[in-house]
ROPA-971415 format. One record per residue (C-alpha): residue number from 1; residue in one letter; chain; x negated, y negated, z negated. Coordinates in steps of 0.2 Angstrom, whole numbers, plus 5000, padded with zeros to 4 digits. Example, Ala and Ser with C-alpha at 12.3 -4.5 7.8 and 13.67 -1.06 7.14 Angstrom:
[1 A A [4938 5022 4961]]
[2 S A [4932 5005 4964]]
END
This chain:
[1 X A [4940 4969 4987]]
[2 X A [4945 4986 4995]]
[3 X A [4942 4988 5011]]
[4 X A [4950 5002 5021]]
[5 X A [4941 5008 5040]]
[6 X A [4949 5016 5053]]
[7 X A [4944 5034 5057]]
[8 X A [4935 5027 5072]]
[9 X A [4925 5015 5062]]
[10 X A [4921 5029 5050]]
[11 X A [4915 5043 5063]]
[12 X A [4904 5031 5072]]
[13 X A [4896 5029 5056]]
[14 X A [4894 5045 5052]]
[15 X A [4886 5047 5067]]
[16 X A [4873 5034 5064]]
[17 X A [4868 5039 5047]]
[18 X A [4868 5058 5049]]
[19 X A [4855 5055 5065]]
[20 X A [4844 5048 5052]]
[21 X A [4846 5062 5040]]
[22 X A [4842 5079 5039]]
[23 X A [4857 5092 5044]]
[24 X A [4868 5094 5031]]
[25 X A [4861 5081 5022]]
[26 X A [4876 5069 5021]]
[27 X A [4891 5085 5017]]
[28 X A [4878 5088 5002]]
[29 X A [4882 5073 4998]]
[30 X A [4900 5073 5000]]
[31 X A [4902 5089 4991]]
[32 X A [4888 5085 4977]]
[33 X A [4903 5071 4973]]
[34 X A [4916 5079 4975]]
[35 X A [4911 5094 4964]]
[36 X A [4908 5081 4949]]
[37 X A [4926 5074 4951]]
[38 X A [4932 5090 4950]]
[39 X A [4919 5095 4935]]
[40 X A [4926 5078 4926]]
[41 X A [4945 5084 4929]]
[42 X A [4944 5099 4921]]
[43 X A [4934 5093 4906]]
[44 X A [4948 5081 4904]]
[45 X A [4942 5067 4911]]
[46 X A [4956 5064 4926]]
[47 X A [4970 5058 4930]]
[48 X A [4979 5075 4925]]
[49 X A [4974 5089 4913]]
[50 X A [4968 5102 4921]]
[51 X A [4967 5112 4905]]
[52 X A [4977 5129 4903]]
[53 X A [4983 5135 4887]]
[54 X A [4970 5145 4878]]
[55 X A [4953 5140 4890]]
[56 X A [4945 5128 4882]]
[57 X A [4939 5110 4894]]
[58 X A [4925 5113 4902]]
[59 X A [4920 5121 4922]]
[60 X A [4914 5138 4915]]
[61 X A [4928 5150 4914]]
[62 X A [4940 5138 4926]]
[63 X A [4950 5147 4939]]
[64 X A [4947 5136 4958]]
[65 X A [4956 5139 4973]]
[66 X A [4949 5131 4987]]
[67 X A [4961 5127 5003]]
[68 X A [4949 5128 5018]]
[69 X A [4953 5121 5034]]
[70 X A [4941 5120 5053]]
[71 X A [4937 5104 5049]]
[72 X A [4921 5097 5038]]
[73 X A [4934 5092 5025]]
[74 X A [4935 5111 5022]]
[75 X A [4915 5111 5023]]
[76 X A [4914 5101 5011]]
[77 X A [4926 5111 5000]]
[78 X A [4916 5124 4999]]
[79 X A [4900 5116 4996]]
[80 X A [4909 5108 4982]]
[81 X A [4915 5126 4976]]
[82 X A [4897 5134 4976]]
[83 X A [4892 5120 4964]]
[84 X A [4906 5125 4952]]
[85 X A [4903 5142 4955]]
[86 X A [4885 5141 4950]]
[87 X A [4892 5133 4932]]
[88 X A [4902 5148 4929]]
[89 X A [4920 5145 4937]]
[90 X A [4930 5157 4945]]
[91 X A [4931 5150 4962]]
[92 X A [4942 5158 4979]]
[93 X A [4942 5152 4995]]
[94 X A [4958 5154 5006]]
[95 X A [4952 5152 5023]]
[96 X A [4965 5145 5035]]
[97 X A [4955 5146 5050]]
[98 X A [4944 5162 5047]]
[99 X A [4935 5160 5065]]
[100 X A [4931 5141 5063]]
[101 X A [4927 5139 5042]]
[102 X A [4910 5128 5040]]
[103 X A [4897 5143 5040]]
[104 X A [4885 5135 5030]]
[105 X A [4896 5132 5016]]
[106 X A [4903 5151 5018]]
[107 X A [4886 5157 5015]]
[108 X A [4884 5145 4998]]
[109 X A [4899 5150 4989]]
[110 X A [4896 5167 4992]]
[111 X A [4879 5166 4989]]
[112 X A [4888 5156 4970]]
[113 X A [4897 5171 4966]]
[114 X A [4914 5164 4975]]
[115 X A [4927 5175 4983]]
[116 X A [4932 5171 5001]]
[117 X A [4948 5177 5007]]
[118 X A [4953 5176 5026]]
[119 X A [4973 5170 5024]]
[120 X A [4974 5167 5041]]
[121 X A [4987 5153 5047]]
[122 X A [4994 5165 5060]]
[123 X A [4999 5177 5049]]
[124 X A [5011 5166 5034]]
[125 X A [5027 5172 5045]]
[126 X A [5022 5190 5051]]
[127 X A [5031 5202 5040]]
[128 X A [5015 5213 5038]]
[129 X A [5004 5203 5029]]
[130 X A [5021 5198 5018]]
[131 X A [5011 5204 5003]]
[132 X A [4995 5196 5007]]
[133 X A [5001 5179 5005]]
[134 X A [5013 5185 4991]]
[135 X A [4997 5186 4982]]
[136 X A [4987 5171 4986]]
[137 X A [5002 5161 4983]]
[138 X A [4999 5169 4963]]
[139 X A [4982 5164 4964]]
[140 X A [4987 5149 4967]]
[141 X A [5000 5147 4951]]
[142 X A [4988 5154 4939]]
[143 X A [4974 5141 4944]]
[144 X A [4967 5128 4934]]
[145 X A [4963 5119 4951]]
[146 X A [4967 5117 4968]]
[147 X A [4955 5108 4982]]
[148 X A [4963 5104 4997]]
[149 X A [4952 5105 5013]]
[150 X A [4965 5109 5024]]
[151 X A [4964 5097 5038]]
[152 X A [4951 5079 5039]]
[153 X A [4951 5062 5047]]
[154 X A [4958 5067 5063]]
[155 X A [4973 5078 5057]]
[156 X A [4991 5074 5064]]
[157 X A [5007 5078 5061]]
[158 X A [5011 5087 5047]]
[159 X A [5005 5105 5038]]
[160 X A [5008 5120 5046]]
[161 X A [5018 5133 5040]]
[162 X A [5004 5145 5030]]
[163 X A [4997 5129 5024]]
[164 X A [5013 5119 5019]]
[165 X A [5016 5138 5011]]
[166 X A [5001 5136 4999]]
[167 X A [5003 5117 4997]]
[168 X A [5021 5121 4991]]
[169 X A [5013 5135 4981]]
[170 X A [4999 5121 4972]]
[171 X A [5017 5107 4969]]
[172 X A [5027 5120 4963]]
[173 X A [5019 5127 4948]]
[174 X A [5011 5109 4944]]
[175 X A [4992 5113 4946]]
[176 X A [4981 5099 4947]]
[177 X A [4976 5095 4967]]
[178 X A [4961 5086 4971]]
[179 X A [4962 5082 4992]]
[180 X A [4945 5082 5000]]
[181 X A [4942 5063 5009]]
[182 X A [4962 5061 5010]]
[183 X A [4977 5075 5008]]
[184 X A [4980 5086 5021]]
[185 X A [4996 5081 5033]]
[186 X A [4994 5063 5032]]
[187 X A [4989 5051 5044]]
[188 X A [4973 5043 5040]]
[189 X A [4976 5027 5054]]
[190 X A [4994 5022 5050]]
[191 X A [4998 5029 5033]]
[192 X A [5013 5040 5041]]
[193 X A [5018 5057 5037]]
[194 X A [5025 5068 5048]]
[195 X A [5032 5084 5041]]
[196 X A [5025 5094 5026]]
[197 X A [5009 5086 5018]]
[198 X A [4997 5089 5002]]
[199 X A [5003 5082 4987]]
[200 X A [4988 5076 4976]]
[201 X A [4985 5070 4960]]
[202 X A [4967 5064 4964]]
[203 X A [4957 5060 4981]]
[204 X A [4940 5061 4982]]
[205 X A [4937 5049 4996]]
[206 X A [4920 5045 5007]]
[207 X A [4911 5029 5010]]
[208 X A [4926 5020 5012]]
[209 X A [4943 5021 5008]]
[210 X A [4959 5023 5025]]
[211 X A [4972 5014 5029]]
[212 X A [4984 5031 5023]]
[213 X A [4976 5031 5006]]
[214 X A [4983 5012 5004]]
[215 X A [5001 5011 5014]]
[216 X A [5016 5020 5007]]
[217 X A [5023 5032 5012]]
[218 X A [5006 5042 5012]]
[219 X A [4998 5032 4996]]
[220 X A [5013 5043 4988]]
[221 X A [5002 5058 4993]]
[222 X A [4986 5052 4986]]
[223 X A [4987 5051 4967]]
[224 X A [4972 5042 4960]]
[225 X A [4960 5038 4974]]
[226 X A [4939 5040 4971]]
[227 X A [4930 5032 4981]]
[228 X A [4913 5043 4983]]
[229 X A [4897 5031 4990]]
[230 X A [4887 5040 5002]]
[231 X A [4879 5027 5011]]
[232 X A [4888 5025 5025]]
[233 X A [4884 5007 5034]]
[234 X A [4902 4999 5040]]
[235 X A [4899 4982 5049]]
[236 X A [4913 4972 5054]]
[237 X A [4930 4969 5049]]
[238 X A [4940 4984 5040]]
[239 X A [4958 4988 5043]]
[240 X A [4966 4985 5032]]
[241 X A [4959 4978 5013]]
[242 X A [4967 4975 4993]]
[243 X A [4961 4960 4984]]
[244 X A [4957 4962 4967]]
[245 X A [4958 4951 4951]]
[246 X A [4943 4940 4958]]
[247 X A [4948 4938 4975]]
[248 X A [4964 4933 4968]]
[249 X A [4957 4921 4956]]
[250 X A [4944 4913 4968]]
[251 X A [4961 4909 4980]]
[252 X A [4971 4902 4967]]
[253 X A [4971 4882 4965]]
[254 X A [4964 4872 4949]]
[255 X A [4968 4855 4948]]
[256 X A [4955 4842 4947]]
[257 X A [4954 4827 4936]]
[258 X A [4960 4816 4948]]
[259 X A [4976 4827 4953]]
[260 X A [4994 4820 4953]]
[261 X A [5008 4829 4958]]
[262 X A [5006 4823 4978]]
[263 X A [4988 4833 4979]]
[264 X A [4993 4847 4969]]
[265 X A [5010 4854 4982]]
[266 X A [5027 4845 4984]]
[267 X A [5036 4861 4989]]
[268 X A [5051 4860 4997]]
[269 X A [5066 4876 4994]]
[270 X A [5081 4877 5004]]
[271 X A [5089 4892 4996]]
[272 X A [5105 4896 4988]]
[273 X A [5125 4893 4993]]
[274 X A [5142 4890 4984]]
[275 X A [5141 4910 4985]]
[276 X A [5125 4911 4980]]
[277 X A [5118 4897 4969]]
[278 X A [5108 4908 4958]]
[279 X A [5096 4912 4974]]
[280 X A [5091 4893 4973]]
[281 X A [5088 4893 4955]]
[282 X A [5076 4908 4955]]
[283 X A [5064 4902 4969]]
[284 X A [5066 4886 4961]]
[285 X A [5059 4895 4946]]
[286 X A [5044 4904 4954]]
[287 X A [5037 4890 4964]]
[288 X A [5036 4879 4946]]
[289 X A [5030 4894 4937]]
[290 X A [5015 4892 4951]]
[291 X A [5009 4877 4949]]
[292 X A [5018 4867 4960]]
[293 X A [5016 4847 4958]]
[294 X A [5035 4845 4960]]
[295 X A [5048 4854 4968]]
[296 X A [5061 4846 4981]]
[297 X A [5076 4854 4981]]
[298 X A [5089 4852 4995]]
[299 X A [5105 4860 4998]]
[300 X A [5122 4865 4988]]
[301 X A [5114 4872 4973]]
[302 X A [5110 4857 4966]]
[303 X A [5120 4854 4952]]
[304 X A [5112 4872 4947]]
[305 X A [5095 4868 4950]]
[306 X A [5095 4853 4940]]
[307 X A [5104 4859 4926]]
[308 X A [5091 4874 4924]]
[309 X A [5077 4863 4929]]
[310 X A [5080 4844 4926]]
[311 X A [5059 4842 4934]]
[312 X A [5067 4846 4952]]
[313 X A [5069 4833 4964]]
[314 X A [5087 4836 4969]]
[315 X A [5096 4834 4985]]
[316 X A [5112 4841 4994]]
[317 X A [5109 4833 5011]]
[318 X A [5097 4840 5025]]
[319 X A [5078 4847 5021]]
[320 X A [5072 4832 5032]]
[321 X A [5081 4820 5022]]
[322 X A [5074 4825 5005]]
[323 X A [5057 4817 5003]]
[324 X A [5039 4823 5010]]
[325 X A [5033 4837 5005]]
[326 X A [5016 4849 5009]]
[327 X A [5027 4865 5013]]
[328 X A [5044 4871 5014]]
[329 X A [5055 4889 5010]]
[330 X A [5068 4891 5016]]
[331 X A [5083 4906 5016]]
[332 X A [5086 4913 5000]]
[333 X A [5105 4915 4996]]
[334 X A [5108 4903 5009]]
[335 X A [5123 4913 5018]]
[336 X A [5126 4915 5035]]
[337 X A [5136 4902 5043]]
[338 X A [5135 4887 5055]]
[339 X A [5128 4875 5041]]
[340 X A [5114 4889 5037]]
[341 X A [5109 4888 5056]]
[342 X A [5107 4870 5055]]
[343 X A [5098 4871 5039]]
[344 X A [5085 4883 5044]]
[345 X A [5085 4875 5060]]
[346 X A [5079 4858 5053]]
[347 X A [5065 4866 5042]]
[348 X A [5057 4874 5056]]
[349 X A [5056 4859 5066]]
[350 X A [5046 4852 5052]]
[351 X A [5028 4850 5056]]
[352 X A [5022 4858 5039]]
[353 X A [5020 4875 5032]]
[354 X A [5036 4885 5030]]
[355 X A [5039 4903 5024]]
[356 X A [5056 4912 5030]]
[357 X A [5065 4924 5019]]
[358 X A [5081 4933 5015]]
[359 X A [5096 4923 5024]]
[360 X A [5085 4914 5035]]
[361 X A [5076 4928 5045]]
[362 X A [5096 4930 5053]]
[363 X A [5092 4911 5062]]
[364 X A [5075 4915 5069]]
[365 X A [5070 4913 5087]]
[366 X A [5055 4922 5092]]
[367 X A [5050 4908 5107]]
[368 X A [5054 4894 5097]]
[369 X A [5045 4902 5082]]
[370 X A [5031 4905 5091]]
[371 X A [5028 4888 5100]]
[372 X A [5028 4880 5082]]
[373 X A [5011 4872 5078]]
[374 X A [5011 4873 5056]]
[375 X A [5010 4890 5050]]
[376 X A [5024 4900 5048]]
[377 X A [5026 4915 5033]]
[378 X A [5040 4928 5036]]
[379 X A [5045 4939 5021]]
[380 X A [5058 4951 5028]]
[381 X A [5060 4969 5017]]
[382 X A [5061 4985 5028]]
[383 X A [5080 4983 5034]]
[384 X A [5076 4965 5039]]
[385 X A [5063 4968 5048]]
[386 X A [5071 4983 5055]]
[387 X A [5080 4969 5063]]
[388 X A [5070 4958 5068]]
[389 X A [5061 4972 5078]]
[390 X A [5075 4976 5085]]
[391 X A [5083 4962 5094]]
[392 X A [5085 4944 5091]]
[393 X A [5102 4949 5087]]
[394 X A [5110 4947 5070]]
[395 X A [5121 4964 5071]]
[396 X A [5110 4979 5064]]
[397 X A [5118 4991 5078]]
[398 X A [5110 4983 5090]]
[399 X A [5094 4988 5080]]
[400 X A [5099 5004 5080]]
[401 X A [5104 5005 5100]]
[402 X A [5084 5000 5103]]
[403 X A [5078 5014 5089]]
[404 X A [5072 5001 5076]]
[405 X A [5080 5006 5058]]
[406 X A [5076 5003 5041]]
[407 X A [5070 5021 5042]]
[408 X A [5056 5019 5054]]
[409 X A [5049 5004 5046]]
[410 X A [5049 5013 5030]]
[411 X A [5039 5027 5039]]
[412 X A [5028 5016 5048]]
[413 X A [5024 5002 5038]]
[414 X A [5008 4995 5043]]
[415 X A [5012 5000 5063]]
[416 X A [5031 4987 5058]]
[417 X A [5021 4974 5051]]
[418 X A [5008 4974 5064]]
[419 X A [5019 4973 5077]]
[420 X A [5031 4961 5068]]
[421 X A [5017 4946 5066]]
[422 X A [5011 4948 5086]]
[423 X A [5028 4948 5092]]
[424 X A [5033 4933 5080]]
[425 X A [5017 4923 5081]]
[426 X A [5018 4922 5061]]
[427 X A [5010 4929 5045]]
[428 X A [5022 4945 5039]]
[429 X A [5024 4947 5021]]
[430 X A [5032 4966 5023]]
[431 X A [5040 4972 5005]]
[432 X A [5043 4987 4998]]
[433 X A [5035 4999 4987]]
[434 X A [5017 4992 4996]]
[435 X A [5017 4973 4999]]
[436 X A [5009 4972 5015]]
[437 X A [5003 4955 5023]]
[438 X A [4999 4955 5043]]
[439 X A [4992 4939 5052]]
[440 X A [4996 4935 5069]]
[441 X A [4979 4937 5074]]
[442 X A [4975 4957 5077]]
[443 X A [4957 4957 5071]]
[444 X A [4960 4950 5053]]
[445 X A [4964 4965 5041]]
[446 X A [4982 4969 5034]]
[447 X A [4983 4965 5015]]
[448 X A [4988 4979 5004]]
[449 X A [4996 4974 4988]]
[450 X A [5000 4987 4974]]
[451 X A [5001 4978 4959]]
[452 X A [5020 4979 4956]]
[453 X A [5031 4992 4949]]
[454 X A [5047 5000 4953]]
[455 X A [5056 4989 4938]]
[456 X A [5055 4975 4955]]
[457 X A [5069 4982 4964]]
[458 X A [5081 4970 4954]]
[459 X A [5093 4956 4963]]
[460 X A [5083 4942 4963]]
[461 X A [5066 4945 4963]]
[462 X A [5063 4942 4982]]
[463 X A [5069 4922 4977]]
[464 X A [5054 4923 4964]]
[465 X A [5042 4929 4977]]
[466 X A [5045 4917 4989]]
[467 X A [5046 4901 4978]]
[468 X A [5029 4908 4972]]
[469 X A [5021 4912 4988]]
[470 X A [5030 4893 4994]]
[471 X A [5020 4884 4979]]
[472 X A [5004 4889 4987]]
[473 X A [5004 4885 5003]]
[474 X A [5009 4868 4996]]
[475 X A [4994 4869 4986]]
[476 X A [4984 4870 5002]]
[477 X A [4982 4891 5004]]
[478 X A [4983 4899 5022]]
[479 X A [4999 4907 5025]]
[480 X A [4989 4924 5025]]
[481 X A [4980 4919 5008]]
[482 X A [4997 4912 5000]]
[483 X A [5005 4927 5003]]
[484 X A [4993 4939 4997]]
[485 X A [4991 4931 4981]]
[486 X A [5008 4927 4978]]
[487 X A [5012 4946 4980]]
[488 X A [4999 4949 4969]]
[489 X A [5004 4938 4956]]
[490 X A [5022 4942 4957]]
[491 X A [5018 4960 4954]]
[492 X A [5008 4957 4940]]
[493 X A [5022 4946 4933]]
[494 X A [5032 4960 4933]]
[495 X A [5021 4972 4926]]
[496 X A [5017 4959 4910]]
[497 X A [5039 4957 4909]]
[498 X A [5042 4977 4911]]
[499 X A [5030 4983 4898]]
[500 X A [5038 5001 4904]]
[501 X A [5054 4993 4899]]
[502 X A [5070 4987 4914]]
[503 X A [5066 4969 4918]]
[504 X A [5077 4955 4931]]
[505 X A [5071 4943 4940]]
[506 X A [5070 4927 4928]]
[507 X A [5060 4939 4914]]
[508 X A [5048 4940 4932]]
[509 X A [5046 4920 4934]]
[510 X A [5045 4921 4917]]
[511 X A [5029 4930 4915]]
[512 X A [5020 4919 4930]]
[513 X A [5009 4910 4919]]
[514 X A [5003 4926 4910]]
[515 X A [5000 4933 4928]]
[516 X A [4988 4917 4930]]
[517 X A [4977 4918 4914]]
[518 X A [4976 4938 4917]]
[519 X A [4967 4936 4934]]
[520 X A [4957 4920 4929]]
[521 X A [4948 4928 4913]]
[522 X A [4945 4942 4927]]
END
């Protein structure tokens, strides 16, 4: 498991630990990992070559700019950059913030050998000093490495104008960024970015890793994320945390010698429409493709269902007519009139699990919602949920009159889910280019899933999703824990069907089972 802390959490444990230490004790640390990170990047051995033409790998002889901020991220910078400097590179360091640059780590690079150049932000749109930044921004596209150390944890809104200038600088001319703890202009809370912002290619990242390093869009900024132990001690819970193959693999069910197909999951899908029968066949597919012990089917796709599946227990009359069953999905290609209503309407007065997606999140009504006693999964993309926050309204304007669009879900993810699971009383599965999972319960974590690719933006693949996610919480999972893993199986799938290659949504369902067995053997 990742976990991800919040700037408070990290602070006050900084705090703690550097009462216990000696002064300086703990940047040391920070910088002694950070300058191996960028030692191992330009040997090679990185997420990007930071090797120019005729210098061989290696730190001796490497050109390093350091971008040095106020903050103790630029401290550490150019502790970092003393250490490099002392193996022979060619370390400068622009100073943003002359006046306020960590003087202890001032006193270390040039003691190195490093050069320190005052480019004060101030100056980037005064027409004298033109020619000053003329040339830093040089320096810049003729290094083998920039260290970003603009701004730390408690930087807001985006870059400034001189730094945004030498950012732009780094991105232009594809030199290889490592950000110190998290790149500068993002939030480290939310994951937001709110103007200009560093673009990295690797993060060297202290004692734990933040919410912005994990949700899109700042994860976009991040490149490969370190994570750099410097013994910080975080009780409590983080917030926000990525499973990984083993938290996956202890979640997902196994049946037992005794199993039949009643104790395995009967899930029940209500999806697809004359219009839309393909909806019903695809969820219909995940859910089977994830253990299910049977699948009820009810509504108009059934002729569809069974002939792709003839295992389904088929039906075209109400969800509470079709048989029992340990959860129920229900939405998917299921249209928008009077008889969807009445559909999604009967599901949800069921006393069983039930996870809401695609057509019916339009039916949804937030009291009733909340006054149900089963759990209850949503699974809304960015323009549904857009919605939903919106008004209980199914016209997006009205959205739009309230200042909830698709837009500022996409810019504030983790605050949209959040919010989405308090106000709905449910478990939000969020998609997008993070899978995000919020609880109704504020303390517990959000879930950060990243094991998809961009091949799953195909028609389709949401049915997948949910009939996967649906088969386990008839197999027993918490609405939290079914989601999660079903996101993390579903990407996976994906990945396994792509192979770098385009893929759709049956080629997705397709390649569940090898999902499976990858996680299990770990």
């Amino acid at each position: 498991m990742r976990h991800a802390h919040s700037v408070q959490a990290v602070r006050a444990a900084e705090s703690e630990l550097m009462a216990r230490l000696p002064e300086g004790a703990l940047m040391q640390r920070a910088a002694a990992g950070l300058a191996a990170a960028c030692a191992a990047l330009l040997a090679g051995r990185g997420p990007v070559p930071a090797v120019r033409p005729g210098r061989g790998p290696g730190v001796y002889g490497a050109r390093v700019v350091l971008l040095v901020g106020a903050g103790g991220n630029g401290g550490d910078a150019l502790y970092a950059g003393a250490r490099l400097a002392r193996r022979g590179a060619g370390v400068a360091a622009l100073l943003l913030a002359p006046g306020k640059a960590h003087r202890g780590g001032l006193t270390a690079l040039a003691a190195a050998g490093g050069e320190i150049i005052e480019t004060a932000e101030e100056t980037a749109t005064d027409p004298a000093y033109a020619a000053h930044w003329h040339h830093v921004e040089r320096m810049l596209t003729r290094a083998d490495l920039v260290v970003d150390g603009i701004t730390g944890l408690g930087g807001r809104g985006g870059l400034r104008t001189g730094a945004a200038r030498l950012a732009h600088a780094a991105e232009a001319d594809k030199v290889p960024v490592v950000a110190v703890d998290l790149p500068s202009g993002i939030d480290a809370d939310t994951g937001e970015v709110h103007g200009p912002a560093v673009t990295a290619d690797l993060t060297v990242t202290f004692g734990t890793h933040k919410p912005g390093l994990l949700v899109d869009p700042a994860r976009e900024h991040a490149g490969t994320v370190r994570l750099i132990d410097i013994g910080l001690d975080l009780p409590g819970p983080a917030a926000a945390e990525a499973l990984q193959h083993a938290d996956v693999a202890a979640l997902l069910p196994r049946p037992a010698p005794e199993s039949d197909k009643y104790r395995r999951g009967v899930v029940g899908i209500c999806a697809g429409s004359a219009r839309y029968p393909g909806a019903a066949v695809l969820c219909v597919h995940g859910a089977l493709r994830t253990g299910a012990g049977a699948v009820r089917y009810a509504g108009p796709g059934d002729q569809a269902v069974v002939a792709r599946f003839p295992e389904t227990l088929v039906s075209s009359g109400l969800p509470s007519e079709a048989g029992r069953v340990q959860a129920w999905v229900v939405g998917p290609g299921l249209g928008e009139d009077e008889e969807a209503g009445r559909r999604v309407a009967d599901v949800l007065a069921q006393d069983v699990p039930v996870l809401v997606d695609a057509d019916g999140l339009r039916f949804l009504d937030r009291d009733r919602l909340r006054a149900r006693t089963a759990p209850t999964l949503l699974t809304p993309h960015a323009g549904e949920a857009a919605r939903l926050l919106g008004v209980e309204r199914e016209h997006v304007e009205a959205a739009r009159l309230l200042g909830v669009e698709r837009e500022h879900v996409e810019a504030a993810r983790l605050t949209s889910v959040r919010r989405l699971a308090s106000e709905y009383g449910a478990t939000v599965l969020l998609k997008g280019s993070t899978t995000l999972v919020a609880a109704p319960d504020e303390s517990m974590p959000v879930r950060v899933n990243a094991t998809g690719t961009p091949w799953l933006a195909t028609a389709g693949s949401g049915d997948v999703l949910s009939g996967v996610a649906g088969s386990l919480l008839a197999a027993g999972l918490s609405a939290r824990d079914a989601a999660s893993a079903g996101a993390y199986l579903h990407g996976l799938a994906a990945r396994h069907a792509a192979d770098g290659a385009p893929v759709d949504a049956q080629d997705v369902a397709g390649a569940l089972p090898a999902a499976w067995r990858d996680v299990k053997r770990g």
